[in-house]
C-alpha positions, 0 to 999 in steps of 0.5 A: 500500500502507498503512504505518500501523502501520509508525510508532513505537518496538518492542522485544524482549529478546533469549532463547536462540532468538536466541543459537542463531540468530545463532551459526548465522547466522555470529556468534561464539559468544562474540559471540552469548551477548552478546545474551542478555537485552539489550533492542533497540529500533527506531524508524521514522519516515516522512521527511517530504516523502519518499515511501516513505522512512524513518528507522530507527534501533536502539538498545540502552541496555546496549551502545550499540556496537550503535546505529544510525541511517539514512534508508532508501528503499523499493528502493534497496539501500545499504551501511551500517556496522551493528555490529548485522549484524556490520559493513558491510551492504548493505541493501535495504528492499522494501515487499511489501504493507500494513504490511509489509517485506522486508529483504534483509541481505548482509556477510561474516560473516552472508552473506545475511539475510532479515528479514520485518516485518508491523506491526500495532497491538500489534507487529511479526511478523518472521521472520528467515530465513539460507538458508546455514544453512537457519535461521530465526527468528519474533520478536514486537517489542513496540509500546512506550507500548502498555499491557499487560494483566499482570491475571495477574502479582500472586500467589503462586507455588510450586515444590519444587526437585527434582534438575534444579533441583540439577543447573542450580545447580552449572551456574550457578556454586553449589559442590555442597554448596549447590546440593544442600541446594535439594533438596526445597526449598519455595520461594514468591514473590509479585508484587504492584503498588504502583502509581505511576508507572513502575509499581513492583512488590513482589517476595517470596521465602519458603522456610518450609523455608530461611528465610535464603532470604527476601527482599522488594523494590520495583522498578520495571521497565527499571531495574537495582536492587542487591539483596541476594538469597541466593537468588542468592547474595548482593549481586546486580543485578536488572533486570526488564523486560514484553515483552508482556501478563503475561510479564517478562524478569528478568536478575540478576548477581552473582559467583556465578552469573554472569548469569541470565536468566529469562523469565516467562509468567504464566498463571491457573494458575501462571508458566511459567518458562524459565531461562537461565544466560548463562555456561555455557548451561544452561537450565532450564525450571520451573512455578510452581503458583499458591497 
């Protein structure tokens, strides 16, 4: 069988599906809302002079607790102390056809885990399924060094807030009397690159019915920048990061909201945006038109 897409670094940021997932895999609930928004990477490499074995590692640069590193072979089932599964796991690793694997995960807090990667050029398909929970879960791990096409992402964007917009706000941690002065609320933002290398983007908000909302800055993505955003209520930390061709992941935090997370598909007409408050659970799905 042929492994070689099975070579290189993939990554994902975990979302909501995956917090409800692993809550009803066994976690916490308090455990699993920790994952909201964290970028989880996972490298393989083939140990050399070894057939059919493999270095795995996984990292997560927000909580690094969650890093593990082993070598695995193809069959042979081994017991791990991965924190990522909750603890000490035993892990079996079956290659089941071309670029693809079978993982077979049992501890005591998940029970029994499958996991099913097919590798291809641009990623990883896996397809998480708990069978004591009858749950499961298909996840898209992005080929990292991969260029993306984001020819979608620069623009303007915009939306009237209307009451699901108010009602998510006082859910997110805004006293009432704000969240309700959103109502009708024009709001545009653009997205506009400025090149360089990592590549820096400039981001704008503009409410020609709420001008203290405005805001415009530069990021560059996987770096948490401090912002001053009304728009979120004040002194925030904004970190941005592409998952795939035209879509971001955006987490911002303050002391008023909390922690937001927002996930981005950019499209010809417009951004599909799922918003999701980290604290609370709140969720709220928006359109942005583009102008």
């Amino acid at each position: 069988m042929s492994m070689e897409y099975a070579t290189g670094a993939f990554s994902s940021i975990k979302l909501q599906d995956y917090v409800d997932f692993s809550i009803k895999a066994g976690f916490p609930k308090e455990v699993s809302k920790q994952f909201l928004g964290l970028k989880v990477t996972t490298t393989l490499e083939p140990v050399k002079g070894k057939s059919k074995t493999w270095n795995i590692a996984i990292e997560c640069r927000e909580m690094p607790q969650l890093g593990f590193e082993d070598i695995f072979e193809d069959g042979v089932e081994v017991e791990r102390d991965v924190v990522y599964l909750g603890g000490k796991t035993k892990m079996l690793y079956t290659m089941v056809g071309d670029n693809t694997f079978k993982v077979k995960c049992q501890n005591d807090i998940l029970g029994t885990l499958f996991i099913e990667e097919v590798f291809t050029p641009e990623g990883v398909y896996a397809k998480l399924t708990h069978p004591g929970s009858s749950s499961t879960l298909n996840e898209f791990l992005f080929r990292e060094g991969k260029p993306k096409d984001m020819s979608c992402t620069q623009g303007l964007y915009a939306r009237i807030k209307d009451q699901e917009d108010v009602d998510f706000a006082i859910k997110a941690g805004f006293p009432e009397e704000v969240a309700k002065t959103f109502l009708g609320v024009k709001i545009i933002t653009g997205v506009e690159e400025v090149g360089g290398h990592p590549i820096r983007r400039r981001y704008t908000i503009e409410s020609p019915d709420m001008p203290q909302l405005n805001f415009e800055g530069t990021y560059e993505e996987n770096i948490e920048h401090d912002l001053d955003m009304a728009y979120f209520g004040g002194k925030t930390k904004a970190l941005i990061q592409s998952t795939g061709s035209n879509r971001f992941v955006a987490r911002y935090k303050n002391n008023t909201i909390g922690t937001l997370v927002m996930d981005e598909v950019y499209a010809p007409n417009g951004v599909f945006v799922k918003v999701i408050h980290k604290d609370s659970g709140a969720t709220l799905d928006e359109i942005w038109k583009r102008i």
